[in-house]
KOLTOR-273673 format. One record per residue (C-alpha): x, y negated, z negated. Coordinates in nm, 3 decimals. Example, Ala and Ser with C-alpha at 12.3 -4.5 7.8 and 13.67 -1.06 7.14 Angstrom:
// KOLTOR-273673
<rec x="1.230" y="0.450" z="-0.780"/>
<rec x="1.367" y="0.106" z="-0.714"/>
This chain:
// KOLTOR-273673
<rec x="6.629" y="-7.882" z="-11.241"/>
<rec x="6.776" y="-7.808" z="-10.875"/>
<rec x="7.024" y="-8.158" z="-10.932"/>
<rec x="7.118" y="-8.019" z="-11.249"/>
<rec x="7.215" y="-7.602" z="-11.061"/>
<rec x="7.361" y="-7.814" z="-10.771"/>
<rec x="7.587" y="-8.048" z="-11.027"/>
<rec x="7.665" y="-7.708" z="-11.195"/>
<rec x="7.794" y="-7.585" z="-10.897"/>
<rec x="7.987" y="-7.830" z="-10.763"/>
<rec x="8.121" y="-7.894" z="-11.097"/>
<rec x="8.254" y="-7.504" z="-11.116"/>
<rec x="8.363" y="-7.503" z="-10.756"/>
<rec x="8.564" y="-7.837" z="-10.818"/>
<rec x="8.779" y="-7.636" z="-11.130"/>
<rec x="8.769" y="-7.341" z="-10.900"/>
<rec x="9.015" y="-7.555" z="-10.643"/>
<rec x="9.208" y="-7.719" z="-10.898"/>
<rec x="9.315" y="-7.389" z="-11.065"/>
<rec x="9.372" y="-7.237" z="-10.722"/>
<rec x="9.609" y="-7.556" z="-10.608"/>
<rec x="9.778" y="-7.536" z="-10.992"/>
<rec x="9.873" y="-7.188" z="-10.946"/>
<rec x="10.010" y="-7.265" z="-10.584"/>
<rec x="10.235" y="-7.543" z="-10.732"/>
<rec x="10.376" y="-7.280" z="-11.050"/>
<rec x="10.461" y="-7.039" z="-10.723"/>
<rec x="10.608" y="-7.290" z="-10.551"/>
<rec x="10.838" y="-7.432" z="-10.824"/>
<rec x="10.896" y="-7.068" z="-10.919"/>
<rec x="11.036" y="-6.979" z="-10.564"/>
<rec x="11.238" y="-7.328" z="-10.617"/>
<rec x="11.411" y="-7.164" z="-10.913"/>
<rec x="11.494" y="-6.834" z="-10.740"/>
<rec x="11.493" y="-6.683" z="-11.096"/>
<rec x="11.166" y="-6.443" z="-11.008"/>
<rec x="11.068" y="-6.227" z="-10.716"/>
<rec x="10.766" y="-6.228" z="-10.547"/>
<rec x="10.599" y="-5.911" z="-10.718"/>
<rec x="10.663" y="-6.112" z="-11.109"/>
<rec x="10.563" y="-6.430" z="-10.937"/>
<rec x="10.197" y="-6.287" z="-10.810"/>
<rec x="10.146" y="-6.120" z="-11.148"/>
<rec x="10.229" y="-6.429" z="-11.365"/>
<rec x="10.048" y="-6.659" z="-11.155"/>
<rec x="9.741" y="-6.428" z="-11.052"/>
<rec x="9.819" y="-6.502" z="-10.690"/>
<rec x="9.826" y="-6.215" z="-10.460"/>
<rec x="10.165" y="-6.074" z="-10.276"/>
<rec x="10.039" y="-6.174" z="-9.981"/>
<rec x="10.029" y="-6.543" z="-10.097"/>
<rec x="10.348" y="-6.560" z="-10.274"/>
<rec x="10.496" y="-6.440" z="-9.942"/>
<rec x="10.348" y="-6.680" z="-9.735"/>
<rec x="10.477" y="-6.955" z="-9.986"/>
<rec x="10.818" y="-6.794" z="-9.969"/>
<rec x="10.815" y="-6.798" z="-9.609"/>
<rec x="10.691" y="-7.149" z="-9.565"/>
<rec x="10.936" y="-7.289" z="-9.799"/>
């Protein structure tokens, strides 16, 4: 039963990172467009200001 909680949970924690790196790339190509700003970015992507700013700036 613990292998089975501990599969679980890697398992979640796995799609956890993917979504996280998925909305990171839809920033990212957003930025590339320059047809957005930051505020519409972090509210369509769920990513916070902070983040989309730090992509901005690193880009």
């Amino acid at each position: 039963m613990l292998m089975e909680a501990r599969l679980l949970d890697e398992r979640r924690e796995g799609i956890a990172k993917g979504e996280a790196k998925e909305k990171l790339a839809t920033a990212k190509r957003m930025l590339a467009k320059g047809c957005y700003s930051p505020e519409v970015i972090a509210e369509l992507t769920n990513l916070s200001l902070a983040d989309v700013e730090k992509l901005k700036e690193e880009s």
